[in-house]
C-alpha positions in Angstrom: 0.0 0.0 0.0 1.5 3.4 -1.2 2.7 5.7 1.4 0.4 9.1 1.9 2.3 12.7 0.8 1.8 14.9 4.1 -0.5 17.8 3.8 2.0 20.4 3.2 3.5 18.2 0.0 0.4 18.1 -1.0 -0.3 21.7 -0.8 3.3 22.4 -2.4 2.7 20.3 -5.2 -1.1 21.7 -6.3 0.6 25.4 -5.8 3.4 24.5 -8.4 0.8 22.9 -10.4 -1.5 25.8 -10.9 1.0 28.3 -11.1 2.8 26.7 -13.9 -1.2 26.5 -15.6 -1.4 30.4 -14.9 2.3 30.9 -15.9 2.2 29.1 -19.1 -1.4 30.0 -20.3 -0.7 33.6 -19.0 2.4 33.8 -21.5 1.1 32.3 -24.3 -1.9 34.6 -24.0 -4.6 32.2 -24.2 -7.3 34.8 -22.6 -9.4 32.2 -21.3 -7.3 29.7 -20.1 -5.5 32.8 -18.2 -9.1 33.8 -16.7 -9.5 29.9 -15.1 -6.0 29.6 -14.3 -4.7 32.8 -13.0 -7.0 32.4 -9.1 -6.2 28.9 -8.2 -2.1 29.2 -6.5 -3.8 32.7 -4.7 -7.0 30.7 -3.6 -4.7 28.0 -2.7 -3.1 30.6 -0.4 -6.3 31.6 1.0 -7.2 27.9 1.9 -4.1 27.7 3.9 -4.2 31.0 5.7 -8.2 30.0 6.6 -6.9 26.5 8.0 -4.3 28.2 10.2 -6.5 30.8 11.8 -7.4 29.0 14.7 -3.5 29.1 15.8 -3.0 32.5 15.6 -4.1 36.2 16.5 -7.2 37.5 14.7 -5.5 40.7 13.6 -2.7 38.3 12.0 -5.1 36.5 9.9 -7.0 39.4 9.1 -4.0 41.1 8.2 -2.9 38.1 5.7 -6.3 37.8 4.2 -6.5 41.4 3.2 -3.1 40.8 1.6 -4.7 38.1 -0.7 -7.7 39.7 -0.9 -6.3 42.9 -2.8 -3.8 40.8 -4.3 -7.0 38.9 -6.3 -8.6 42.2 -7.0 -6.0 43.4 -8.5 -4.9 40.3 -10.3 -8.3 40.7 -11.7 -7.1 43.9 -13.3 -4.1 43.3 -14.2 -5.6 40.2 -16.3 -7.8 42.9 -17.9 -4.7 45.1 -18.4 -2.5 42.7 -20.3 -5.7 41.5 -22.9 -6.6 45.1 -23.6 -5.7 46.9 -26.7 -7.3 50.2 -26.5 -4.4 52.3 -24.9 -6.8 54.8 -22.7 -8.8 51.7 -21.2 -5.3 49.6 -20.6 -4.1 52.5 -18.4 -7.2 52.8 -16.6 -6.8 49.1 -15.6 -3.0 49.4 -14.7 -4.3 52.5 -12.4 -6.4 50.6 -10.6 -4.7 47.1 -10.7 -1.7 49.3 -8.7 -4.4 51.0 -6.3 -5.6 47.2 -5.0 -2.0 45.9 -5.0 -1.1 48.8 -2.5 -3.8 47.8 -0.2 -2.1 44.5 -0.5 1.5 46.2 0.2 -0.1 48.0 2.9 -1.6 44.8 4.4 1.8 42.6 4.0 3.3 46.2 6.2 1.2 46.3 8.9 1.6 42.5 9.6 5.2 42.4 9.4 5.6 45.8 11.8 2.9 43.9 14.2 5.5 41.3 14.0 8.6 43.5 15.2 9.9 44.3 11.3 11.3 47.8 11.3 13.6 48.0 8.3 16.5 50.6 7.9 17.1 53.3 5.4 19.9 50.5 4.3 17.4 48.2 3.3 15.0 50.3 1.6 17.0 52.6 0.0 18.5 50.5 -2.5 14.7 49.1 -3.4 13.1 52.3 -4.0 16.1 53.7 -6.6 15.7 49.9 -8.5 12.2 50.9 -9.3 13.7 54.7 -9.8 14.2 52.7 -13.3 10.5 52.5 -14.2 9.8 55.6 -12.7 11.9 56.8 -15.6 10.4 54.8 -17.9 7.2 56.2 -17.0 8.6 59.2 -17.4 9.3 58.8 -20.7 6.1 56.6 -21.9 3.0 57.4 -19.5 4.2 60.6 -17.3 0.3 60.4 -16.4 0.8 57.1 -14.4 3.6 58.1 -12.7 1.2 59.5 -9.3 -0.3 56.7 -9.0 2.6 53.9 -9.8 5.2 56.0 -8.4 3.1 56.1 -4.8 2.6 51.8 -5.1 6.5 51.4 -5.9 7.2 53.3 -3.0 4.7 51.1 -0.8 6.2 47.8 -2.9 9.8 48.9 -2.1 9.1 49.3 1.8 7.0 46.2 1.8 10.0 44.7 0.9 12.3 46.6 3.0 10.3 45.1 5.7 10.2 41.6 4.7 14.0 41.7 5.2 13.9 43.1 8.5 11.8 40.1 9.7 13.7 38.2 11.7 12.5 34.7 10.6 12.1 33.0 8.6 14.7 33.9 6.6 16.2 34.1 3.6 12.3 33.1 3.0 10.6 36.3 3.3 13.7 38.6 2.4 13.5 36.9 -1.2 9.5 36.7 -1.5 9.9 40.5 -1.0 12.7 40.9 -3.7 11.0 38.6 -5.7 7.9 40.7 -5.5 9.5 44.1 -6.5 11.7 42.1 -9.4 8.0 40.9 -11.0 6.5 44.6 -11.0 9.8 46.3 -12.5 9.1 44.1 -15.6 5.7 44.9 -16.3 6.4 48.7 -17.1 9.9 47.8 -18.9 7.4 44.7 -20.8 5.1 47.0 -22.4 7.3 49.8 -23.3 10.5 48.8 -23.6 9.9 45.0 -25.0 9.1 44.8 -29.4 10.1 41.2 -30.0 7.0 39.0 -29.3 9.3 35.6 -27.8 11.0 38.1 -25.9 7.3 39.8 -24.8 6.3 36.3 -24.0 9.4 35.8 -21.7 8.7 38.9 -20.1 5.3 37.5 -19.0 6.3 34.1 -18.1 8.7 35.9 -15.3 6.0 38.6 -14.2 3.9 35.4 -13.2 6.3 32.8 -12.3 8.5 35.4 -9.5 5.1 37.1 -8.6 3.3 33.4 -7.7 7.0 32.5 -6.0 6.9 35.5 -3.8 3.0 35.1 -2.7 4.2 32.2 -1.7 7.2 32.8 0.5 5.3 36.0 1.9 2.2 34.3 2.9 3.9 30.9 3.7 6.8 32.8 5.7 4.5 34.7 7.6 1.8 32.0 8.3 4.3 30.2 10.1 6.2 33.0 11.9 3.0 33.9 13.5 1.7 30.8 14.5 5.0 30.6 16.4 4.7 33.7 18.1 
């Protein structure tokens, strides 16, 4: 009789099952394939922050579910974003795709400071001139996004200034938060920078794969630091 995979194998392998779906239909740009695919690794996440709630503070979860819960939204709109061709209406979606994701940053902050994170001009320093790079790009492209994309970089680079000062676990959440800020810098450079459709199509694949990797880390790091605490 074959041995049984522990829960948390189980869970690991689904999550690398559906985000190679949403990866892979994502950059091939099969628009309805993307739509199914794209919610199951975050409602995964969601399943597993809901089965840990009873071991940790209420605030905690809330915290973490507000983190997915933007997240999602904003997925949504960033979906909508990347299938759109009419320039005006793809910018509107990009606006508000970075509005949710800053509630999400915002979430993913407040947890980690409840937890004792207080990063250093050190750590989030070199984060926020990284992204200085699309902030130029903006410049140059969309100068009209730049308010509102410029604010959520800021809120992305201390999200992951403070990911770093957790103390554990680590190198876990240092990399989900670099991971995280390495994803959005290539959606601006993607569609402005980016001609060549393989290369386009590579460009996506990574926006996906490193943003699903650092859900992960963030949510999984985090769900089990403050269970401990």
């Amino acid at each position: 009789m074959g041995r049984r995979l522990p829960g948390r194998r189980l869970f690991d392998l689904a999550y690398a099952a559906t985000t190679t779906a949403a990866t892979v239909t994502g950059a091939l740009g099969h628009r309805r394939a993307a739509a199914l695919t794209k919610p199951l690794p975050m409602l995964l996440l969601a399943g597993r922050v809901a089965a840990g709630a009873r071991g940790r503070d209420a605030v905690d979860t809330a915290g973490l579910a507000g983190a997915l819960a933007f997240s999602m939204a904003g997925d949504r709109l960033m979906y909508l974003e990347e299938f759109e061709t009419e320039p005006v209406a793809k910018d509107r979606y990009l606006r508000l795709g970075a509005s949710l994701f800053a509630g999400a940053q915002l979430s993913y902050i407040a947890t980690m400071w409840r937890a004792g994170a207080r990063p250093s001009a050190r750590q989030l320093l070199p984060r926020v001139g990284l992204l200085g790079e699309s902030a130029a790009v903006l410049t140059r492209h969309r100068p009209a996004l730049l308010p509102v994309l410029g604010t959520y970089g800021n809120m992305l680079a201390t999200m992951s200034a403070t990911a770093s000062a957790m103390s554990d676990p680590q190198p876990r959440l240092r990399i989900g938060g670099v991971a995280f800020l390495l994803s959005d810098l290539v959606i601006i450079n993607r569609r402005h920078l980016i001609t060549d459709p393989r290369l386009r199509m590579a460009g996506e694949a990574w926006v996906l794969g490193s943003y699903f990797a650092a859900q992960y880390l963030l949510i999984g790091g985090l769900a089990e630091r403050l269970r401990r605490r």
